[in-house]
Phi, psi and omega in degrees: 000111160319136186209195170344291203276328153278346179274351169273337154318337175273328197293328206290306195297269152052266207278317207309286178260057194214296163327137179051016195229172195229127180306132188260322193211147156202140212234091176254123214263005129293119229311322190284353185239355198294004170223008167308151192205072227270334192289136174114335172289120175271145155297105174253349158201167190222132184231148187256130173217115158079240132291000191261174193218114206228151154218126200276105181213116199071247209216036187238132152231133201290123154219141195229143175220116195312330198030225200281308193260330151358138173193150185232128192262139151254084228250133156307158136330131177041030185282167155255138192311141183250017171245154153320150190257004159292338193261352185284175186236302224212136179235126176219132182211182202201189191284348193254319208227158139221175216213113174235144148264120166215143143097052163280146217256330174232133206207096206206162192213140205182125184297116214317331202269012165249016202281344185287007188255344171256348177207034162290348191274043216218154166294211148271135200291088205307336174267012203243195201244359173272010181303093175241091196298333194303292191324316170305307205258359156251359157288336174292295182282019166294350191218080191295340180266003158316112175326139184285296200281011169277305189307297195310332167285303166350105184269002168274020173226329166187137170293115169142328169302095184242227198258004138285333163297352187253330178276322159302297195308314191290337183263296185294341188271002175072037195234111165289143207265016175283325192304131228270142220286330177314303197266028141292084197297137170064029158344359191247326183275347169303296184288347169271346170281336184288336185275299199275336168273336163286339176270345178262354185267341215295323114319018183278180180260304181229170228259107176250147159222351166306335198089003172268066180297067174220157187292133194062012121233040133325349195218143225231309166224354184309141187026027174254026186329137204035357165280143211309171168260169197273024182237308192239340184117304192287148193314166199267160156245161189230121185221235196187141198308327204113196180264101160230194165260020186230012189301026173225015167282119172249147180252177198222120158209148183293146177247032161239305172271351184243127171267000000 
């Protein structure tokens, strides 16, 4: 599931190949940009804010946001693509490289000098240099009667978090995750663990949060609904945020280790 950390892992794929080189063609496969033409333009930088994708060229900027599926692929010249060429949004290339985005959830070409319109709204950036916790833990807790794992997806109190980071963070920290951000103790420690665990995956292949890297434990309660907890044994229960806007995020917690 995209989060934080694949998206700063893409721009990284990206930036490799993209920076400093100048578009020979781009294909934006969407209705409102489908006749943008981008070429001729150097990439001078590709940047990650949250969840978000920013890629900078001239005086344009690409911006894409993964939603579940979403993925941005990197290809030699004339490589064949290892997804259907039906799912791409945006084809961008050059003499060295090309760069598809597909099944991307957002696609939008936005004069650079409007980008605040496209993420001014987002917190602080758990991977980015604008990473400020102070700033973060008083954005969570401006809405104290809030589900602790709703504030923590909100991506206007700090960028980067989806919904396997909160529900592990909601678990190591022994916090069931309906619990309103008020009766949260050391709120500030969530977040400083939600930074060390996303800074420590941002260069994984996968996603760990156990210390087990091996296949079927990673992960401590994410998608292990009626199976043991790796800790106490009893079973993960499997639910839902509630009537939210995020009310179709489903969470996972032990009743045993989360009080």
């Amino acid at each position: 599931m995209p989060e934080g950390d694949t998206v700063f892992q893409a721009a990284a794929r990206l930036r490799r190949a993209l920076v400093g080189r100048v578009l020979t063609r781009t294909d934006f496969r969407v209705p409102r940009y489908a006749t943008v033409d981008l070429s001729g333009r150097t990439v001078d930088e590709v940047a990650a804010r949250g969840k978000h994708l920013l890629i900078r060229a001239g005086d344009e900027t690409i911006h894409s946001h993964l939603k579940m599926e979403g993925t941005w692929r990197v290809f030699r010249p004339g490589e064949r693509w290892n997804r259907p060429a039906h799912l791409a949004r945006a084809v961008l290339e050059n003499a060295d490289a090309v760069a598809v985005g597909f099944e991307l959830g957002i696609l939008e070409v936005a004069p650079r000098e409007r980008e605040g319109e496209v993420v001014g709204h987002l917190g602080p950036d758990l991977l980015g240099p604008d990473w400020d916790a102070a700033e973060a833990l008083r954005r969570l807790t401006a809405a104290p009667d809030v589900p602790i794992a709703v504030a923590l997806l909100d991506q206007r109190n700090l960028a980067g978090l989806g919904n396997v980071y909160v529900n592990e963070l909601c678990f190591l920290r022994g916090i069931r995750p309906h619990r309103p951000v008020a009766e949260v103790p050391q709120p500030e420690a969530i977040i400083d663990l939600g930074r060390r665990l996303i800074v420590a995956n941002r260069d994984r292949i996968a996603r760990v949060t156990t210390g087990v890297d091996r296949r079927g434990e990673r992960l401590w309660v994410y998608g292990r609904g009626g199976e043991p907890c790796r800790r106490c044994r009893t079973p993960i229960e499997r639910g839902e945020l509630g009537p939210t806007e995020l009310a179709e995020r489903v969470t996972y917690w032990c009743p045993n280790c989360q009080r």
